[in-house]
C-alpha positions in Angstrom: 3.2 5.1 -19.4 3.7 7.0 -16.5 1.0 9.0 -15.4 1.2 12.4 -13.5 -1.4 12.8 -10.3 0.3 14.7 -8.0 -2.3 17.2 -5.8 -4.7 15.4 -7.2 -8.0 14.8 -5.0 -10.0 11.5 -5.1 -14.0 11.3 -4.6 -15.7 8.9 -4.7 -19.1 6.8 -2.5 -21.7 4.3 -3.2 -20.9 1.0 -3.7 -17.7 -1.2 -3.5 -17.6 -1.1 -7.7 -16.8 2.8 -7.1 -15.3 2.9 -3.6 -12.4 -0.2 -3.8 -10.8 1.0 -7.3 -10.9 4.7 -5.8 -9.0 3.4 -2.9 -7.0 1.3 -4.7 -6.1 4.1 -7.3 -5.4 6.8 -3.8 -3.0 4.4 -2.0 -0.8 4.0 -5.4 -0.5 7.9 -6.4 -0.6 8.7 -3.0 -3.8 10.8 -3.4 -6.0 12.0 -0.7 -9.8 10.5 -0.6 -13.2 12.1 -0.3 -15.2 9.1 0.8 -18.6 9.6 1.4 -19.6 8.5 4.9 -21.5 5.3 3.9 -18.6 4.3 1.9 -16.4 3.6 5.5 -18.3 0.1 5.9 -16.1 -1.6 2.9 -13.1 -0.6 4.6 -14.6 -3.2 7.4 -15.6 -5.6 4.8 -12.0 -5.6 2.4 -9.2 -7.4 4.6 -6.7 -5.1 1.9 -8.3 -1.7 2.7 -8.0 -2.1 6.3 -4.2 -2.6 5.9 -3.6 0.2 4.1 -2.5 4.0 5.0 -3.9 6.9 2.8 -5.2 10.3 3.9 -9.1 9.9 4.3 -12.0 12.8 4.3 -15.5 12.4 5.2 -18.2 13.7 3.8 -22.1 13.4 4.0 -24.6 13.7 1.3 -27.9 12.2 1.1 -28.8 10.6 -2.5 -31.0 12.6 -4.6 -31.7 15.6 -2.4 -30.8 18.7 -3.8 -30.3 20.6 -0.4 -28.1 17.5 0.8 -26.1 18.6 -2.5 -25.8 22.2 -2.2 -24.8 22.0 1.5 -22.0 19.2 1.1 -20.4 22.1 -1.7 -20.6 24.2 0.9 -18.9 22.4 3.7 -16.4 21.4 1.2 -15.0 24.3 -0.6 -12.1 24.4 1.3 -11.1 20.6 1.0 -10.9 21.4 -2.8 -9.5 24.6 -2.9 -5.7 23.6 -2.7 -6.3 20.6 -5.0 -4.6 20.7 -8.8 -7.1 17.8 -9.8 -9.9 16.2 -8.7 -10.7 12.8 -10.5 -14.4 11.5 -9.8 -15.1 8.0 -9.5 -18.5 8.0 -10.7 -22.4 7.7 -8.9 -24.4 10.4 -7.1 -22.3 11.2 -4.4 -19.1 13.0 -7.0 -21.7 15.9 -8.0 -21.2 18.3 -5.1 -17.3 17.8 -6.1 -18.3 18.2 -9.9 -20.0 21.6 -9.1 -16.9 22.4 -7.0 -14.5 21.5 -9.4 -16.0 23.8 -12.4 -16.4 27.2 -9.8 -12.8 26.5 -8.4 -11.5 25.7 -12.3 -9.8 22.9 -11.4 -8.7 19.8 -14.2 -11.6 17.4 -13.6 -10.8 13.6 -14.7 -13.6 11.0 -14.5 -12.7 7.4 -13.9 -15.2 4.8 -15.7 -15.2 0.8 -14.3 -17.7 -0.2 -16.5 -17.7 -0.9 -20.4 -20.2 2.0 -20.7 -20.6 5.1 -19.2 -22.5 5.5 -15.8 -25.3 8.5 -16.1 -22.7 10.8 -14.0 -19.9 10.1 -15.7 -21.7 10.8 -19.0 -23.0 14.0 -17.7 -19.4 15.2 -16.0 -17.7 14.0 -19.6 -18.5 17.1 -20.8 -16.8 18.9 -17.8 -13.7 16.5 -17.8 -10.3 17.1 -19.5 -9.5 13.7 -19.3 -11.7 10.5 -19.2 -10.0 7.0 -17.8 -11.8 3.6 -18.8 -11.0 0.7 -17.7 -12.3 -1.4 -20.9 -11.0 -0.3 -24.4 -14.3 -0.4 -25.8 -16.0 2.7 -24.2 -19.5 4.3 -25.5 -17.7 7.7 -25.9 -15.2 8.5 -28.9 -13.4 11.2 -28.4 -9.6 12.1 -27.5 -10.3 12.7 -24.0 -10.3 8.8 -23.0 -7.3 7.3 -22.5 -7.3 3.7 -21.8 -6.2 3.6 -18.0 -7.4 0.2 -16.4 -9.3 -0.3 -13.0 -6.8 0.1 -10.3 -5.8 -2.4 -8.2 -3.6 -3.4 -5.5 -0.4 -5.5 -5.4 -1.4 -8.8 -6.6 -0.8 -11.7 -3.8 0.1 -15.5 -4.6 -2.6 -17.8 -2.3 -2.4 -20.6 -4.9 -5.0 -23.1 -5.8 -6.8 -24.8 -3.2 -6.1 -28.5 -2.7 -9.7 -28.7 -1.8 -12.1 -28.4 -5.0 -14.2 -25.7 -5.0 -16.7 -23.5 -6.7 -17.8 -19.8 -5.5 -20.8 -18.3 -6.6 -20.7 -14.6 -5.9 -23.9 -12.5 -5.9 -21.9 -9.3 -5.8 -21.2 -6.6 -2.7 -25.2 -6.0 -3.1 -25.9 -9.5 -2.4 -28.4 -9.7 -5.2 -30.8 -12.5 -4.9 -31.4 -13.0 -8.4 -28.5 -16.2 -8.7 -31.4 -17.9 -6.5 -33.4 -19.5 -8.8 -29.9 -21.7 -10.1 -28.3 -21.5 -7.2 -29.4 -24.7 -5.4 -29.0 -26.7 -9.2 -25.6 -25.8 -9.5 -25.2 -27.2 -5.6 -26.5 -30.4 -6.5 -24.6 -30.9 -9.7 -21.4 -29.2 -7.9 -21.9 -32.1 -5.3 -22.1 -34.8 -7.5 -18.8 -33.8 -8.2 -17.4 -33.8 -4.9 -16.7 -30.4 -5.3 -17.6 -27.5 -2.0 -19.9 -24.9 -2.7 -18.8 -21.2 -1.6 -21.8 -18.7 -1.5 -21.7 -15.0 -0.8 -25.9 -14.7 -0.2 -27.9 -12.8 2.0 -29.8 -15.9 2.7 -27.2 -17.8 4.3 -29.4 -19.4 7.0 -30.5 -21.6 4.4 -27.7 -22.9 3.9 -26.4 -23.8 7.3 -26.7 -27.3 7.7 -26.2 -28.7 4.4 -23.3 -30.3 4.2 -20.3 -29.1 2.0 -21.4 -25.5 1.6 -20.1 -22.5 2.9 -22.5 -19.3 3.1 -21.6 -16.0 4.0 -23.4 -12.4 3.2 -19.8 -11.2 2.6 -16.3 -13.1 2.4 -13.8 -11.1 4.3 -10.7 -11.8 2.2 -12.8 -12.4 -1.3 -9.6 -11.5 -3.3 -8.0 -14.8 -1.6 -11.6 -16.9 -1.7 -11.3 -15.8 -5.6 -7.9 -16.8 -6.5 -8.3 -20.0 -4.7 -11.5 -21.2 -6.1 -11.3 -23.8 -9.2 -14.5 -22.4 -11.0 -16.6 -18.9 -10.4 -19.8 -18.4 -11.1 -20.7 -14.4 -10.5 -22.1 -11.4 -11.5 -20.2 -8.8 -13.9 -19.1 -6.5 -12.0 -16.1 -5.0 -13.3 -14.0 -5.3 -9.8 -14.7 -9.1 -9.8 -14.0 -9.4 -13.4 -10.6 -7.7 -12.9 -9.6 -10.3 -9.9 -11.1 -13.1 -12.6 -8.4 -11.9 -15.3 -5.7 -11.1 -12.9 -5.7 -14.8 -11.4 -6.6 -16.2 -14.9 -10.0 -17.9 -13.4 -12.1 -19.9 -15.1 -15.9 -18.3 -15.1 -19.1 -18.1 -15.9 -20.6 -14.6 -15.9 -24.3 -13.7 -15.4 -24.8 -9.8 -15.6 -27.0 -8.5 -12.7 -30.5 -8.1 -14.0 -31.6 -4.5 -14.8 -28.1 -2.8 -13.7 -27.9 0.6 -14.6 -27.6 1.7 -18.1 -27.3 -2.5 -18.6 -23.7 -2.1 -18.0 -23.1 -5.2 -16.7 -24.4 -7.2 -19.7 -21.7 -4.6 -21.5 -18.7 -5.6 -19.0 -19.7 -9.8 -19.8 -19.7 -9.1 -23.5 -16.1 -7.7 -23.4 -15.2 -9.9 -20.5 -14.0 -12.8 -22.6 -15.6 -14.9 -20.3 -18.7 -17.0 -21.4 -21.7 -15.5 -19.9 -25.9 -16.2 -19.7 -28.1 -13.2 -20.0 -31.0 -14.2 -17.2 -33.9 -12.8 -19.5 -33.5 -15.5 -22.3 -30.8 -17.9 -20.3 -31.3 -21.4 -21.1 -30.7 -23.0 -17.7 -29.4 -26.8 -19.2 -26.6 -24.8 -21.2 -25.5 -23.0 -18.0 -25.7 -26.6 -16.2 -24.3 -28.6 -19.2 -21.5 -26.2 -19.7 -20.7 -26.6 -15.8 -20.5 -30.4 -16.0 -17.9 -30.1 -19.2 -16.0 -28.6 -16.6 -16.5 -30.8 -14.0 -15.7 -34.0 -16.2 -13.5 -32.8 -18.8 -11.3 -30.1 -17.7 -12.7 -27.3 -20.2 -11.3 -23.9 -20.5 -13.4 -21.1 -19.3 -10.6 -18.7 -18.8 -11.1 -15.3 -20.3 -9.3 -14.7 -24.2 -9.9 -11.0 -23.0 -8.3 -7.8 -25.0 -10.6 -5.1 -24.0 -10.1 -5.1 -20.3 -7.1 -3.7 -18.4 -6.0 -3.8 -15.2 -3.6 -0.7 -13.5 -1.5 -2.1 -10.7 
């Protein structure tokens, strides 16, 4: 289906889950970007969003402040004004363009990355023409949605790695909460002769052992990911995509107490197999790790719900 965005303004800010699909979604309908200022770090941390050319805005809101909100609508008017569309990408930081959008009557779209809707997105639904969602499976039936995917860039061929590998990814956050199996599924991982890749803010600990590689962020994780022989990760729904896309095998463990529990949702539609950390019993997790190891077991995803838009 071909899709029509032309003068269409993108906005988005907070974390990579919003900011990289945003991009991604810009550079391909040639869209300009409202990124909120914060939001200019992941173009340092994404080796592909440094080597790409799309027309960039800066703005500056503070979370939760009301004044912070009222000011960036009205430093902004004019940035929206000679917009057709503005298509909002979900957390705090799209209100102000929300508020702008309705006063200047412009066609507001909301993207959605996650299997259920974020608190902003549910609450600019009502204000949106058009709702795109990444999973089929959306908590919102109506005719508005249309099943768009989470945009992506070209995909790129790094192959397998000849060395054996497993990457544990604690998301752009670098949640601690993979610590407490973390250093288990080194040893067992070992055994195996296999290295251990780990994106952890504690990466000091790590520095000397032998056979592990720790980093708070990998700079090219889209090449780290394809390359890597087994995953073990949270459920975000921009690592999920790179899962699918390079047919990985995975193990999924949503972040504890994301918002709305939307990560649990994403794993559940996934088609991966995935451990919810509240009642997760550890020697499954292990035992199911060790199949792999010894017999070559599938963990690939037999996913239907998720699309990706390249």
């Amino acid at each position: 289906m071909k899709h029509n965005f032309h003068n269409t303004l993108v906005v988005c800010g907070g974390t990579a889950g919003h900011i990289f699909p945003a991009i991604c979604f810009a550079y391909k309908y040639n869209c300009t970007v409202m990124l909120e200022n914060n939001g200019i770090k992941y173009y340092e941390k994404f080796t592909q969003l440094r080597n790409i050319e799309i027309n960039t805005i800066l703005f500056q809101c503070k979370k939760n402040n009301i004044l912070s909100i009222i000011t960036t609508v009205l430093n902004n008017y004019k940035n929206v004004y000679y917009y057709d569309k503005i298509i909002l990408f979900g957390s705090f930081y799209c209100i102000p363009f929300l508020i702008l959008g309705v006063i200047c009557n412009k066609k507001i779209i909301i993207h959605e990355q996650n299997a259920i809707l974020g608190s902003f997105n549910f609450f600019a639904s009502f204000f949106a023409y058009q709702i795109l969602s990444t999973f089929q499976y959306i908590d919102l039936n109506n005719k508005k949605v249309l099943h768009f995917g989470l945009p992506m860039l070209h995909k790129i061929n790094y192959g397998i790695s000849k060395q054996k590998y497993i990457l544990i990814l604690t998301g752009s956050q670098c949640s601690e909460d993979l610590d407490n199996i973390i250093d288990n599924i080194i040893e067992i991982s070992h055994n195996f002769n296999y290295i251990v890749y780990i994106n952890t803010l504690n990466h000091d600990k790590y520095k000397n052992i032998e056979n592990i590689v720790a980093q708070p962020f990998f700079d090219n994780w889209e090449r780290v990911i394809q390359q890597a022989h087994l995953v073990i990760s949270h459920s975000g729904s921009s690592t999920i995509s790179y899962l699918i896309l390079y047919n990985k095998n995975a193990i999924l463990i949503p972040l504890t107490h994301s918002h709305r529990n939307h990560q649990i949702y994403n794993a559940i539609y996934s088609g991966f197999p995935y451990f919810i950390q509240n009642n997760m019993d550890k020697k499954i997790l292990y035992d199911m790790i060790i199949n792999f190891f010894s017999h070559k077991i599938s963990l690939r995803s037999y996913n239907s719900y998720f699309k990706i838009s390249e």
